[in-house]
ZAMARGU-4260 file (C-alpha; in steps of 0.2 Angstrom, whole numbers, plus 5000, padded with zeros to 4 digits):
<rodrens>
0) 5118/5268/4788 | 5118/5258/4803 | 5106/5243/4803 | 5099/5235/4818 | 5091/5217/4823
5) 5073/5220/4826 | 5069/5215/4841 | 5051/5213/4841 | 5051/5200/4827 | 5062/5191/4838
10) 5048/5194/4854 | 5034/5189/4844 | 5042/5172/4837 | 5047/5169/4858 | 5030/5174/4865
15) 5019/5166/4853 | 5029/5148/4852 | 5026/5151/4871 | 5008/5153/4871 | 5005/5136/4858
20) 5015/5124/4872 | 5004/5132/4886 | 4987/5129/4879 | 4994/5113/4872 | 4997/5107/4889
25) 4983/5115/4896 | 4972/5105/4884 | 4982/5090/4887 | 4979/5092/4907 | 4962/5094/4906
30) 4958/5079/4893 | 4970/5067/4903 | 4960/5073/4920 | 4945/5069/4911 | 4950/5051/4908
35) 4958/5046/4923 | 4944/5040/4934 | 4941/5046/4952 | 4951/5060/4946 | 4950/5073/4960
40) 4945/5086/4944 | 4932/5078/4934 | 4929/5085/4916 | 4928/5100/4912 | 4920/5107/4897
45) 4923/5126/4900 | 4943/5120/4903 | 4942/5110/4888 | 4937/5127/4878 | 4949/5137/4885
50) 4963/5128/4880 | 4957/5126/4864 | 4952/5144/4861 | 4969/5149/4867 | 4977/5136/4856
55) 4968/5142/4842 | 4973/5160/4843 | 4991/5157/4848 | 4993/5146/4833 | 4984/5158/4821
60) 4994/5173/4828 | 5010/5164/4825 | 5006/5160/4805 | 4998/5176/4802 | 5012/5189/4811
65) 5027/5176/4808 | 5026/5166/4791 | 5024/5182/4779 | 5041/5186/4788 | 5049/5170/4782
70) 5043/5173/4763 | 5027/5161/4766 | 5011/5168/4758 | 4994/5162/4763 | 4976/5165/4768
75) 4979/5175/4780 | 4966/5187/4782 | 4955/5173/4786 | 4965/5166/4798 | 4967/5182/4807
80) 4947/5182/4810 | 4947/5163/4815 | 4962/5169/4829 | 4953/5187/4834 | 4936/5176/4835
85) 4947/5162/4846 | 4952/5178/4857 | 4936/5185/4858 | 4926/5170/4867 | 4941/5167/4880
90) 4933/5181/4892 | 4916/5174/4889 | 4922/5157/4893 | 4930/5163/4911 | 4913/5173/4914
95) 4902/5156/4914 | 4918/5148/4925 | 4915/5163/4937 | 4896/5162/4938 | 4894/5143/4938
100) 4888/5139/4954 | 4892/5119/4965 | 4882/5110/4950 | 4893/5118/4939 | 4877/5127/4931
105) 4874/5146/4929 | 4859/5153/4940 | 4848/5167/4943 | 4843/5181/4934 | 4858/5192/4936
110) 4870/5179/4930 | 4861/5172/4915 | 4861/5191/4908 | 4880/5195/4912 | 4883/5174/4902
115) 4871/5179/4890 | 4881/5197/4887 | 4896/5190/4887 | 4891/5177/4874 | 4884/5191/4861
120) 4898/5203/4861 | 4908/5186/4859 | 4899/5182/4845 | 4897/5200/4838 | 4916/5203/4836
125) 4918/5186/4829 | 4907/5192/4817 | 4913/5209/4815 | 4932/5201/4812 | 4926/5189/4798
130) 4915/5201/4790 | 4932/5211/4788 | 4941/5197/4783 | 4930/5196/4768 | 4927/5214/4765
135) 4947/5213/4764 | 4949/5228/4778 | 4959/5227/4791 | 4957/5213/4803 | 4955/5214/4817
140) 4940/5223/4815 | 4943/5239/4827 | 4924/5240/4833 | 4925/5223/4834 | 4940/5225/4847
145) 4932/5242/4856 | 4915/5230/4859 | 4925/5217/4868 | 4937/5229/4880 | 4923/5239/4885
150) 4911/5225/4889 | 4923/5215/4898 | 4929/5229/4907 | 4910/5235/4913 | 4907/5215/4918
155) 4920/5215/4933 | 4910/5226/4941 | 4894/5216/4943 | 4905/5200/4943 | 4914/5207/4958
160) 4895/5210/4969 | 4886/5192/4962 | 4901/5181/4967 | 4906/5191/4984 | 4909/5180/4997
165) 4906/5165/4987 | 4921/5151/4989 | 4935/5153/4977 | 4927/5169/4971 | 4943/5176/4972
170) 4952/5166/4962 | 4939/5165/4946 | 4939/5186/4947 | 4957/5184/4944 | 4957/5174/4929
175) 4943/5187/4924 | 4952/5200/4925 | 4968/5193/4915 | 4956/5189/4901 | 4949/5206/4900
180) 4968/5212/4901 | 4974/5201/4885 | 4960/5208/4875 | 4962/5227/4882 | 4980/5224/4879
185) 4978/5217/4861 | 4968/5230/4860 | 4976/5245/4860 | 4992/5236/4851 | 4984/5239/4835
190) 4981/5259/4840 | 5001/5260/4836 | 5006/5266/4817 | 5024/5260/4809 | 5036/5248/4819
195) 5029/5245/4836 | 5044/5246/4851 | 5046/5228/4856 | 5037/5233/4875 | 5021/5237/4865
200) 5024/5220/4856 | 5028/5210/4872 | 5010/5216/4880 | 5001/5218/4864 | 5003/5200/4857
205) 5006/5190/4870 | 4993/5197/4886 | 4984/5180/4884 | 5000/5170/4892 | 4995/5175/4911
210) 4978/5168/4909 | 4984/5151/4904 | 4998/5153/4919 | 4984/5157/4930 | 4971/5142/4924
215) 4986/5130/4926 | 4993/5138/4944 | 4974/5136/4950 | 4969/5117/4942 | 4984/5108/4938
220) 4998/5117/4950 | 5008/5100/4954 | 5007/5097/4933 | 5013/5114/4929 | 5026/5111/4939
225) 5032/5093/4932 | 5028/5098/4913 | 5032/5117/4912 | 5042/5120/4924 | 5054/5107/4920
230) 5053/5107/4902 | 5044/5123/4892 | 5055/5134/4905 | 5069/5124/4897 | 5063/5127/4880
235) 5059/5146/4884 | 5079/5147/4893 | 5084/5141/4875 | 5076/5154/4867 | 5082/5168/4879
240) 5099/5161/4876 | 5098/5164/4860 | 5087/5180/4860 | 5102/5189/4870 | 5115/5182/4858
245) 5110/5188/4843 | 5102/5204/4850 | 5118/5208/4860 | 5129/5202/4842 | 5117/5212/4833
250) 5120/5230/4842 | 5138/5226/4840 | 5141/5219/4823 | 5136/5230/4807 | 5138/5216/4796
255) 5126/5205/4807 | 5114/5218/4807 | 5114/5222/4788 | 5114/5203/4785 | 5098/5199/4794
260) 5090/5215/4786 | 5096/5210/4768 | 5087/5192/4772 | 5077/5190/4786 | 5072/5174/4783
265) 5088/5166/4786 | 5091/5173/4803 | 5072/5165/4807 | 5079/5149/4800 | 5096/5147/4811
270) 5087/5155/4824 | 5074/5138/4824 | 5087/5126/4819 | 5097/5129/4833 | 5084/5130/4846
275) 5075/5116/4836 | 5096/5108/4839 | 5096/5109/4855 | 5081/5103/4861 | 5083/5086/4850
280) 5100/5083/4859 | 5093/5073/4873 | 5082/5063/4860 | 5099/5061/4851 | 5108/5056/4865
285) 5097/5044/4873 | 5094/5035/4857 | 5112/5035/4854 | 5115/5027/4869 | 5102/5014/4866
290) 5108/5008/4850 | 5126/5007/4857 | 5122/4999/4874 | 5107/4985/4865 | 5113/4983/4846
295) 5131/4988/4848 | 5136/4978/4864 | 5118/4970/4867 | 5120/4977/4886 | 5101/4975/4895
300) 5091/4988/4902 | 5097/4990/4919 | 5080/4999/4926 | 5073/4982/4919 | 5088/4970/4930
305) 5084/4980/4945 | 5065/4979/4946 | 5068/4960/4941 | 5081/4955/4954 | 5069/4967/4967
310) 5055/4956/4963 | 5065/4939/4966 | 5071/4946/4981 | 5052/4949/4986 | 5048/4934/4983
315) 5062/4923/4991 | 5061/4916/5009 | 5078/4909/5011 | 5097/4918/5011 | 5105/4904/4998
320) 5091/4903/4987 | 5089/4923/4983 | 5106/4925/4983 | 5109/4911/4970 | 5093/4917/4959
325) 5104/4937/4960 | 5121/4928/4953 | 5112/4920/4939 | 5105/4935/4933 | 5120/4947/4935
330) 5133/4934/4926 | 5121/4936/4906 | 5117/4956/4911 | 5138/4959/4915 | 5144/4948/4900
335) 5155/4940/4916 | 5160/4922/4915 | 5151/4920/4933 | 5146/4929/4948 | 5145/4921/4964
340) 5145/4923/4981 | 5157/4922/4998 | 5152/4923/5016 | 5161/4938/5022 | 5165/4941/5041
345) 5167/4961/5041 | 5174/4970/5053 | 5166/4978/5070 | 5170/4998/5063 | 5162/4994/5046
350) 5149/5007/5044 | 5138/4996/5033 | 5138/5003/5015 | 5141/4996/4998 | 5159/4993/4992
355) 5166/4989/4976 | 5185/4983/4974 | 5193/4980/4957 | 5207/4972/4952 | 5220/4967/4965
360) 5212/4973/4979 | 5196/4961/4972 | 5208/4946/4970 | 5215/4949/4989 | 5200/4949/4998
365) 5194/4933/4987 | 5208/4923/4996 | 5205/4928/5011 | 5188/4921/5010 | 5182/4901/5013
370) 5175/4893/4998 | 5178/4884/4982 | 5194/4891/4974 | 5191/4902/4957 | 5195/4897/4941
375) 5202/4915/4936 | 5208/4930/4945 | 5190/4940/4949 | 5187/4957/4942 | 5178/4965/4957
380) 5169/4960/4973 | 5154/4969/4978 | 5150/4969/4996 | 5132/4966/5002 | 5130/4976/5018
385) 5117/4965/5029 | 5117/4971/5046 | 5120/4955/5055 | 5135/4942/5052 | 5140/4932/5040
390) 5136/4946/5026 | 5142/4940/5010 | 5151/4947/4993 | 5147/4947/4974 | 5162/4938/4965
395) 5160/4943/4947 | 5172/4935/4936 | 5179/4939/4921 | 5170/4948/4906 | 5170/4945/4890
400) 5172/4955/4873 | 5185/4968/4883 | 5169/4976/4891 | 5173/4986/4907 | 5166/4990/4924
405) 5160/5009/4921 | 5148/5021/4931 | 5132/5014/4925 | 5138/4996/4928 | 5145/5001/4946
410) 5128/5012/4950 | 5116/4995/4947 | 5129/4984/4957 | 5126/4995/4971 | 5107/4996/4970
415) 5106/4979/4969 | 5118/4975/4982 | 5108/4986/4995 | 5091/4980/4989 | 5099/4959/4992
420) 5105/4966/5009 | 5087/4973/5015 | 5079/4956/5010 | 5093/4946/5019 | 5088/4956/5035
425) 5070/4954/5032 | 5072/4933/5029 | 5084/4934/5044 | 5071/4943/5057 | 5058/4932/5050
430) 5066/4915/5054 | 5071/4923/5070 | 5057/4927/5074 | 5046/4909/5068 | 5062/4900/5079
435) 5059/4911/5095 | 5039/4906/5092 | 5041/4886/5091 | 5054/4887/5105 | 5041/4895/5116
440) 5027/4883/5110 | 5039/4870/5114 | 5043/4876/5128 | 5025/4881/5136 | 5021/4862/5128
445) 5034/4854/5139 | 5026/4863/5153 | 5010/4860/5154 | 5013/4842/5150 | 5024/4839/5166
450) 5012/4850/5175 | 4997/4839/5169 | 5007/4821/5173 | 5012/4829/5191 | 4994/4832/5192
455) 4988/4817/5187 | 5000/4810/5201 | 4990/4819/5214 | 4975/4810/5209 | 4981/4792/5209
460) 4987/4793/5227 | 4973/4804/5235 | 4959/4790/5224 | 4970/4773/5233 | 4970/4782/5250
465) 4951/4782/5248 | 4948/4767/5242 | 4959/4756/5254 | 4951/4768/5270 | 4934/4759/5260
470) 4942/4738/5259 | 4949/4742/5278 | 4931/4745/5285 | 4923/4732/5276 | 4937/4718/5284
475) 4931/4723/5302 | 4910/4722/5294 | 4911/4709/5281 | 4928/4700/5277 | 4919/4691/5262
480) 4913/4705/5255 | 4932/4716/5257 | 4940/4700/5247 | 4927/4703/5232 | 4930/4724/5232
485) 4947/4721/5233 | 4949/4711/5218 | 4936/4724/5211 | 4949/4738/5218 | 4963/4728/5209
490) 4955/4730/5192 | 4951/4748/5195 | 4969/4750/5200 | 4976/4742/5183 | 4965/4752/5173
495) 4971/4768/5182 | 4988/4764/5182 | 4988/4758/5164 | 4996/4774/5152 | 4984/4780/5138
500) 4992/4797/5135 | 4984/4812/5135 | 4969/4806/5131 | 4956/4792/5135 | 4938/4790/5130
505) 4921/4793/5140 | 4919/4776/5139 | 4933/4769/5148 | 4932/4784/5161 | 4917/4777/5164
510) 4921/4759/5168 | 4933/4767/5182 | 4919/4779/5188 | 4909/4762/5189 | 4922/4752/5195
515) 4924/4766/5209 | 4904/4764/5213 | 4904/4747/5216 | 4918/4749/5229 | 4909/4761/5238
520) 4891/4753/5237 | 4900/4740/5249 | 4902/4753/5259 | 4886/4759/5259 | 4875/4748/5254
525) 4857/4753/5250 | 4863/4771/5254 | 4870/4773/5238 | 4860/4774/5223 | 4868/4777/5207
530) 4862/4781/5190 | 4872/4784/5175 | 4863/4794/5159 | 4876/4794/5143 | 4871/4788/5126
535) 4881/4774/5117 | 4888/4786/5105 | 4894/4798/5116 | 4907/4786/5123 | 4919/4785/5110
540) 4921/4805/5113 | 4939/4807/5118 | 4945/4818/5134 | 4961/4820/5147 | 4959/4805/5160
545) 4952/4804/5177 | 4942/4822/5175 | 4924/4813/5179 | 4931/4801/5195 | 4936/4815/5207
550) 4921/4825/5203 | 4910/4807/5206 | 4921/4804/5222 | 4918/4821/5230 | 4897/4819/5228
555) 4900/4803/5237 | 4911/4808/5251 | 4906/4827/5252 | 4887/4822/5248 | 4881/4807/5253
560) 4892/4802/5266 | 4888/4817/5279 | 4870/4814/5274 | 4864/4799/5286 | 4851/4794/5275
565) 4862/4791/5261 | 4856/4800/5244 | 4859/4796/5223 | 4871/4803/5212 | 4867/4804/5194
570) 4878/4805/5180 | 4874/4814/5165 | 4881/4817/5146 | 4875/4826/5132 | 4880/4841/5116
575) 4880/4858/5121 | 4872/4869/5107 | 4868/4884/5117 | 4877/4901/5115 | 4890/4907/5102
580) 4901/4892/5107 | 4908/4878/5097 | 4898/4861/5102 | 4904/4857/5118 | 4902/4840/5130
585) 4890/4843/5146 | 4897/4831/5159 | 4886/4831/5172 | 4888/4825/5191 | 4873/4826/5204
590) 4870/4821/5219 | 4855/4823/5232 | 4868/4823/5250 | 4869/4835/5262 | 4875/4851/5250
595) 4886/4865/5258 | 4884/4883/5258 | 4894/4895/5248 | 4907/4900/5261 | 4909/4880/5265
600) 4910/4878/5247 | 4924/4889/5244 | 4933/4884/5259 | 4933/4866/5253 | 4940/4873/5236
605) 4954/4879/5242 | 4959/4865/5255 | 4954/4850/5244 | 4965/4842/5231 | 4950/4833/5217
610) 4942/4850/5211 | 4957/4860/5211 | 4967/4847/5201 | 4951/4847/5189 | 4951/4864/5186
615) 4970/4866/5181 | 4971/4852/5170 | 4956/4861/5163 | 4965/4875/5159 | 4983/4869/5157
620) 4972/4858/5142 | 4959/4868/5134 | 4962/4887/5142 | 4945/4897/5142 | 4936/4885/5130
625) 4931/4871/5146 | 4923/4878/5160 | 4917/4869/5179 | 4905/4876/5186 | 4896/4870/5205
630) 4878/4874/5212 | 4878/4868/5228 | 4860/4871/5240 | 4862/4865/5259 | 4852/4851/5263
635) 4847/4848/5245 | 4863/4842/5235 | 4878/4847/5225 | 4876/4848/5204 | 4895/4850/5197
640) 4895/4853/5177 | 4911/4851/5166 | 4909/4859/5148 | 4924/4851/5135 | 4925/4854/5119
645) 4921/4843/5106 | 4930/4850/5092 | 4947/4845/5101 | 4942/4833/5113 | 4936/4822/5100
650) 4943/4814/5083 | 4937/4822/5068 | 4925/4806/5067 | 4918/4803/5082 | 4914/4822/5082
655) 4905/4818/5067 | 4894/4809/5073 | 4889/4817/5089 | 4884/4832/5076 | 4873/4818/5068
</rodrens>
């Protein structure tokens, strides 16, 4: 007689182990989602119970049809009805998934009564599979199993016409339907009598497998990918692998065949050592590896060196320093008597990339390199491909304990080197880049000072011309008085002259504005009124020289002096609150002469030397934070007003207490 390996047995073991990893990481999936918060999938409970349910039966199934095999006697009637009872409630559970609506509730008549339906017959077979249990009949209870697989079946129906059109409707039939399939399926497996054909116990046993496929596809697709995919396929190619050995063995070997019939036990048992084998080699390996590598030759983590000297990198904003902080933690990690570094000039056609030399090669490219001679041949030279000259190279010296330069070592040289390269580029483009900004600054600085001392020359002259135009009438009027406004002009004149930088104060504008009026009051006389409004404690304000005087000397010679019956000029300071602005100075200069009209006004502008050179030196100063502005009515007088602002034209003191 010929004996044969039975390959159903080997099916069920395949299918079922399957079916526990599935709902395991379905309940995982949905657990996690539910902890994780702003998870795009919240928790949820009718998840939570499939997984379980399917957990449940898979596990029962797998005692109950596989352990009696093995010679392991137990309950297993009453496990049989906890399993069935699992199975039963799986379609239910996808029912309320389908009817739930955007509030995740069930509504309306309809859909309560296919819930609640699907709930009883639940229920009812559950009961029917225990009371069989007990009654120590077969489980599971055949009426029990009609119930579900006619019910189910009759639900798609109506669940097809309430959820038509309805988002995702699709989707939830689907799963429906693969539900009422595993119990259909399991089903009419028990209909067979004697050994069942290994197709009947693929379909059979196992139908529930698609509906966890298909929750998993639709929930957690990106998760079924990285955890089954990836890892339960590997365990299930295992598994086949082994399947089609022995099967394949089997049908050809008589004495196989009669050995796993004479004791099946042991073919179940090197059958799930050796899967059990060689999915623990990984583990095996990697702890192997650990011990040698941390216990054995106490070599570090090399993940935990690279994120290290990444951070250091990150953190580092000059070439020397990061490159200094990267050989002192190579040198402990490669067991090297030192690491350090060389400038290294490398040639045009060199295309950039991470090099490693060993040995001679290493110690030639060493003395071709500048710097302090080594104290030991070097055992390799790592290049760190910057993209702008000089680059540079990891010396690494000798290493102790006989160790050796091998893959890992020669992998996490080269990260490290590309990752020290990259951050040498980025410090590089950032000093660059700082350097070209102060050079402009320095540059546009240099500018607009020799702009403003070139305009400040136009001043000076254009003010003497004036002035001495004034002394020479008075010698031809009134010689005694021309003696007196001339030492007055020599005063003014020394005060002009005299350098005070950048900056001078209200007040001593002032005396010169003042010194100014009295030379022209010779002139003319009771035509001239003057009055000058600025509080004490605006005059320590400080602000560019000479910006009052040419706005004071045009109301005198533009205003009063066409106007025959002379007029006043009135000068005026106060704090500017208004607007969004920062405080600014109001400097003020009005005057009661003969005005002009706006086309005269602008024409004088542009001809004229004071206003123009005002306005620059504005703007060369303070850009669009000072402003001049000039209302001009004919016949009625001229009102110029200059704003400044206080916050640089005044030291942190005296801005103070203008604020106060």
């Amino acid at each position: 007689m010929t004996a044969t390996v039975n390959v159903g047995e080997l099916l069920n073991l395949v299918g079922l182990s399957a079916g526990v990893a599935l709902y395991a990481m379905l309940l995982a999936m949905v657990v996690r989602a539910g902890q994780t918060p702003g998870a795009r999938s919240s928790f949820d409970p009718l998840l939570l119970l499939t997984s379980i349910l399917g957990l449940i039966w898979n596990l029962c199934a797998l005692a109950v049809y596989e352990l009696p095999r093995i010679g392991i006697n137990g309950p297993f009637p009453s496990i049989a009805a906890l399993g069935f009872a699992a199975l039963g409630f799986l379609p239910a559970v996808v029912v309320h998934s389908v009817l739930r609506d955007e509030r995740q509730a069930v509504r309306g008549a309809s859909k309560l009564t296919l819930a609640v339906v699907a709930d009883a017959v639940g229920a009812l077979a559950a009961i029917l599979h225990v009371d069989a249990a007990v009654a120590d009949a077969a489980v599971p209870s055949s009426l029990g199993m009609r119930l579900l697989t006619y019910t189910f079946v009759a639900q798609i129906v109506p669940l097809v016409v309430i959820t038509r059109g309805r988002p995702g409707a699709g989707r939830a039939l689907w799963a429906a339907a693969l539900a009422t399939f595993a119990v259909s399926a399991l089903h009419l497996s028990q209909l067979h009598r004697g050994e069942a054909s290994w197709p009947v116990e693929l379909v059979g046993h196992h139908a529930s497998l698609p509906l966890a496929f298909a929750i998993l596809y639709q929930d957690y697709r990106f998760a079924l990918a990285d955890l089954f995919l990836k890892r339960a396929l590997s365990l299930l190619a295992i598994v086949a692998v082994a399947f089609a050995a022995i099967a394949s063995f089997g049908v050809r070997s008589s004495a196989f065949a009669e050995f796993v019939q004479r004791d099946p036990r042991q073919l179940t048992l090197l059958v799930t050592l050796w899967v059990a084998t060689a999915l623990f080699y990984p583990v095996l390996r990697r702890t192997t590896v650990w011990f040698v590598d941390t216990v054995v030759l106490h070599r570090p983590d090399y993940r935990s060196l690279r994120a290290t000297i990444a951070q250091t990198a990150q953190n580092s904003d000059d070439v020397d320093a990061l490159l200094t902080s990267t050989c002192h933690l190579l040198a402990p990690a490669l067991n090297a008597a030192f690491v350090t570094t060389r400038q290294w000039t490398a040639p045009t056609d060199n295309n950039l990339g991470v090099t490693v030399m060993t040995g001679v090669e290493a110690t030639a490219i060493v003395e071709t390199l500048a710097g302090d001679p080594l104290t030991a041949p070097p055992v390799a030279c790592v290049t760190v491909p910057a993209t702008d000259q000089p680059r540079f190279v990891f010396v690494i010296g000798q290493l102790s304990a006989g160790r050796r330069l091998l893959s890992d070592d020669l992998a996490t040289l080269d990260a490290i080197a590309v990752v020290v390269a990259r951050r040498i580029d980025a410090i590089r483009l950032t000093n660059e880049r700082y350097s070209r900004e102060v050079r402009e600054q320095e540059i546009g600085k240099l500018a607009s000072e020799a702009e403003l001392r070139a305009l400040r020359a136009q001043i000076n002259p254009h003010f003497l011309f004036n002035a001495l135009t004034t002394i020479g009438y008075l010698i031809q009027t009134a010689p005694p008085r021309a003696l007196d406004t001339l030492m007055r002009l020599t005063a003014l004149l020394r005060g002009v002259l005299r350098s005070e930088g950048e900056f001078t104060t209200l007040g001593r504008e002032l005396e010169i504005v003042e010194a100014y009026l009295d030379i022209e009051r010779a002139r003319f006389e009771h035509r001239l009124g003057v009055t000058v409004d600025v509080p004490a404690r605006l005059r320590n304000i400080r602000l560019p020289p000479l910006l009052l005087q040419p706005l004071v000397e045009n109301a005198v010679k533009h205003g009063i002096g066409h106007k025959q019956t002379g007029g006043q000029v009135v000068i005026r300071a106060r704090v500017d609150r208004a607007g969004d602005h920062p405080r600014r100075l109001a400097l003020t200069v009005e005057d009661t002469g003969a005005g002009a009209t706006s086309q005269a006004l602008e024409r004088g502008r542009a001809a004229g030397v004071g206003l123009r050179n005002v306005e620059r030196r504005l703007a060369c100063q303070y850009g669009d934070a000072a402003s001049l502005s000039i209302r001009t009515v004919p016949e009625e007088g001229t009102t110029v007003q200059m704003l400044v602002p206080l916050d640089v034209a005044s030291t942190l003191a005296d801005a103070e207490q203008v604020a106060s």
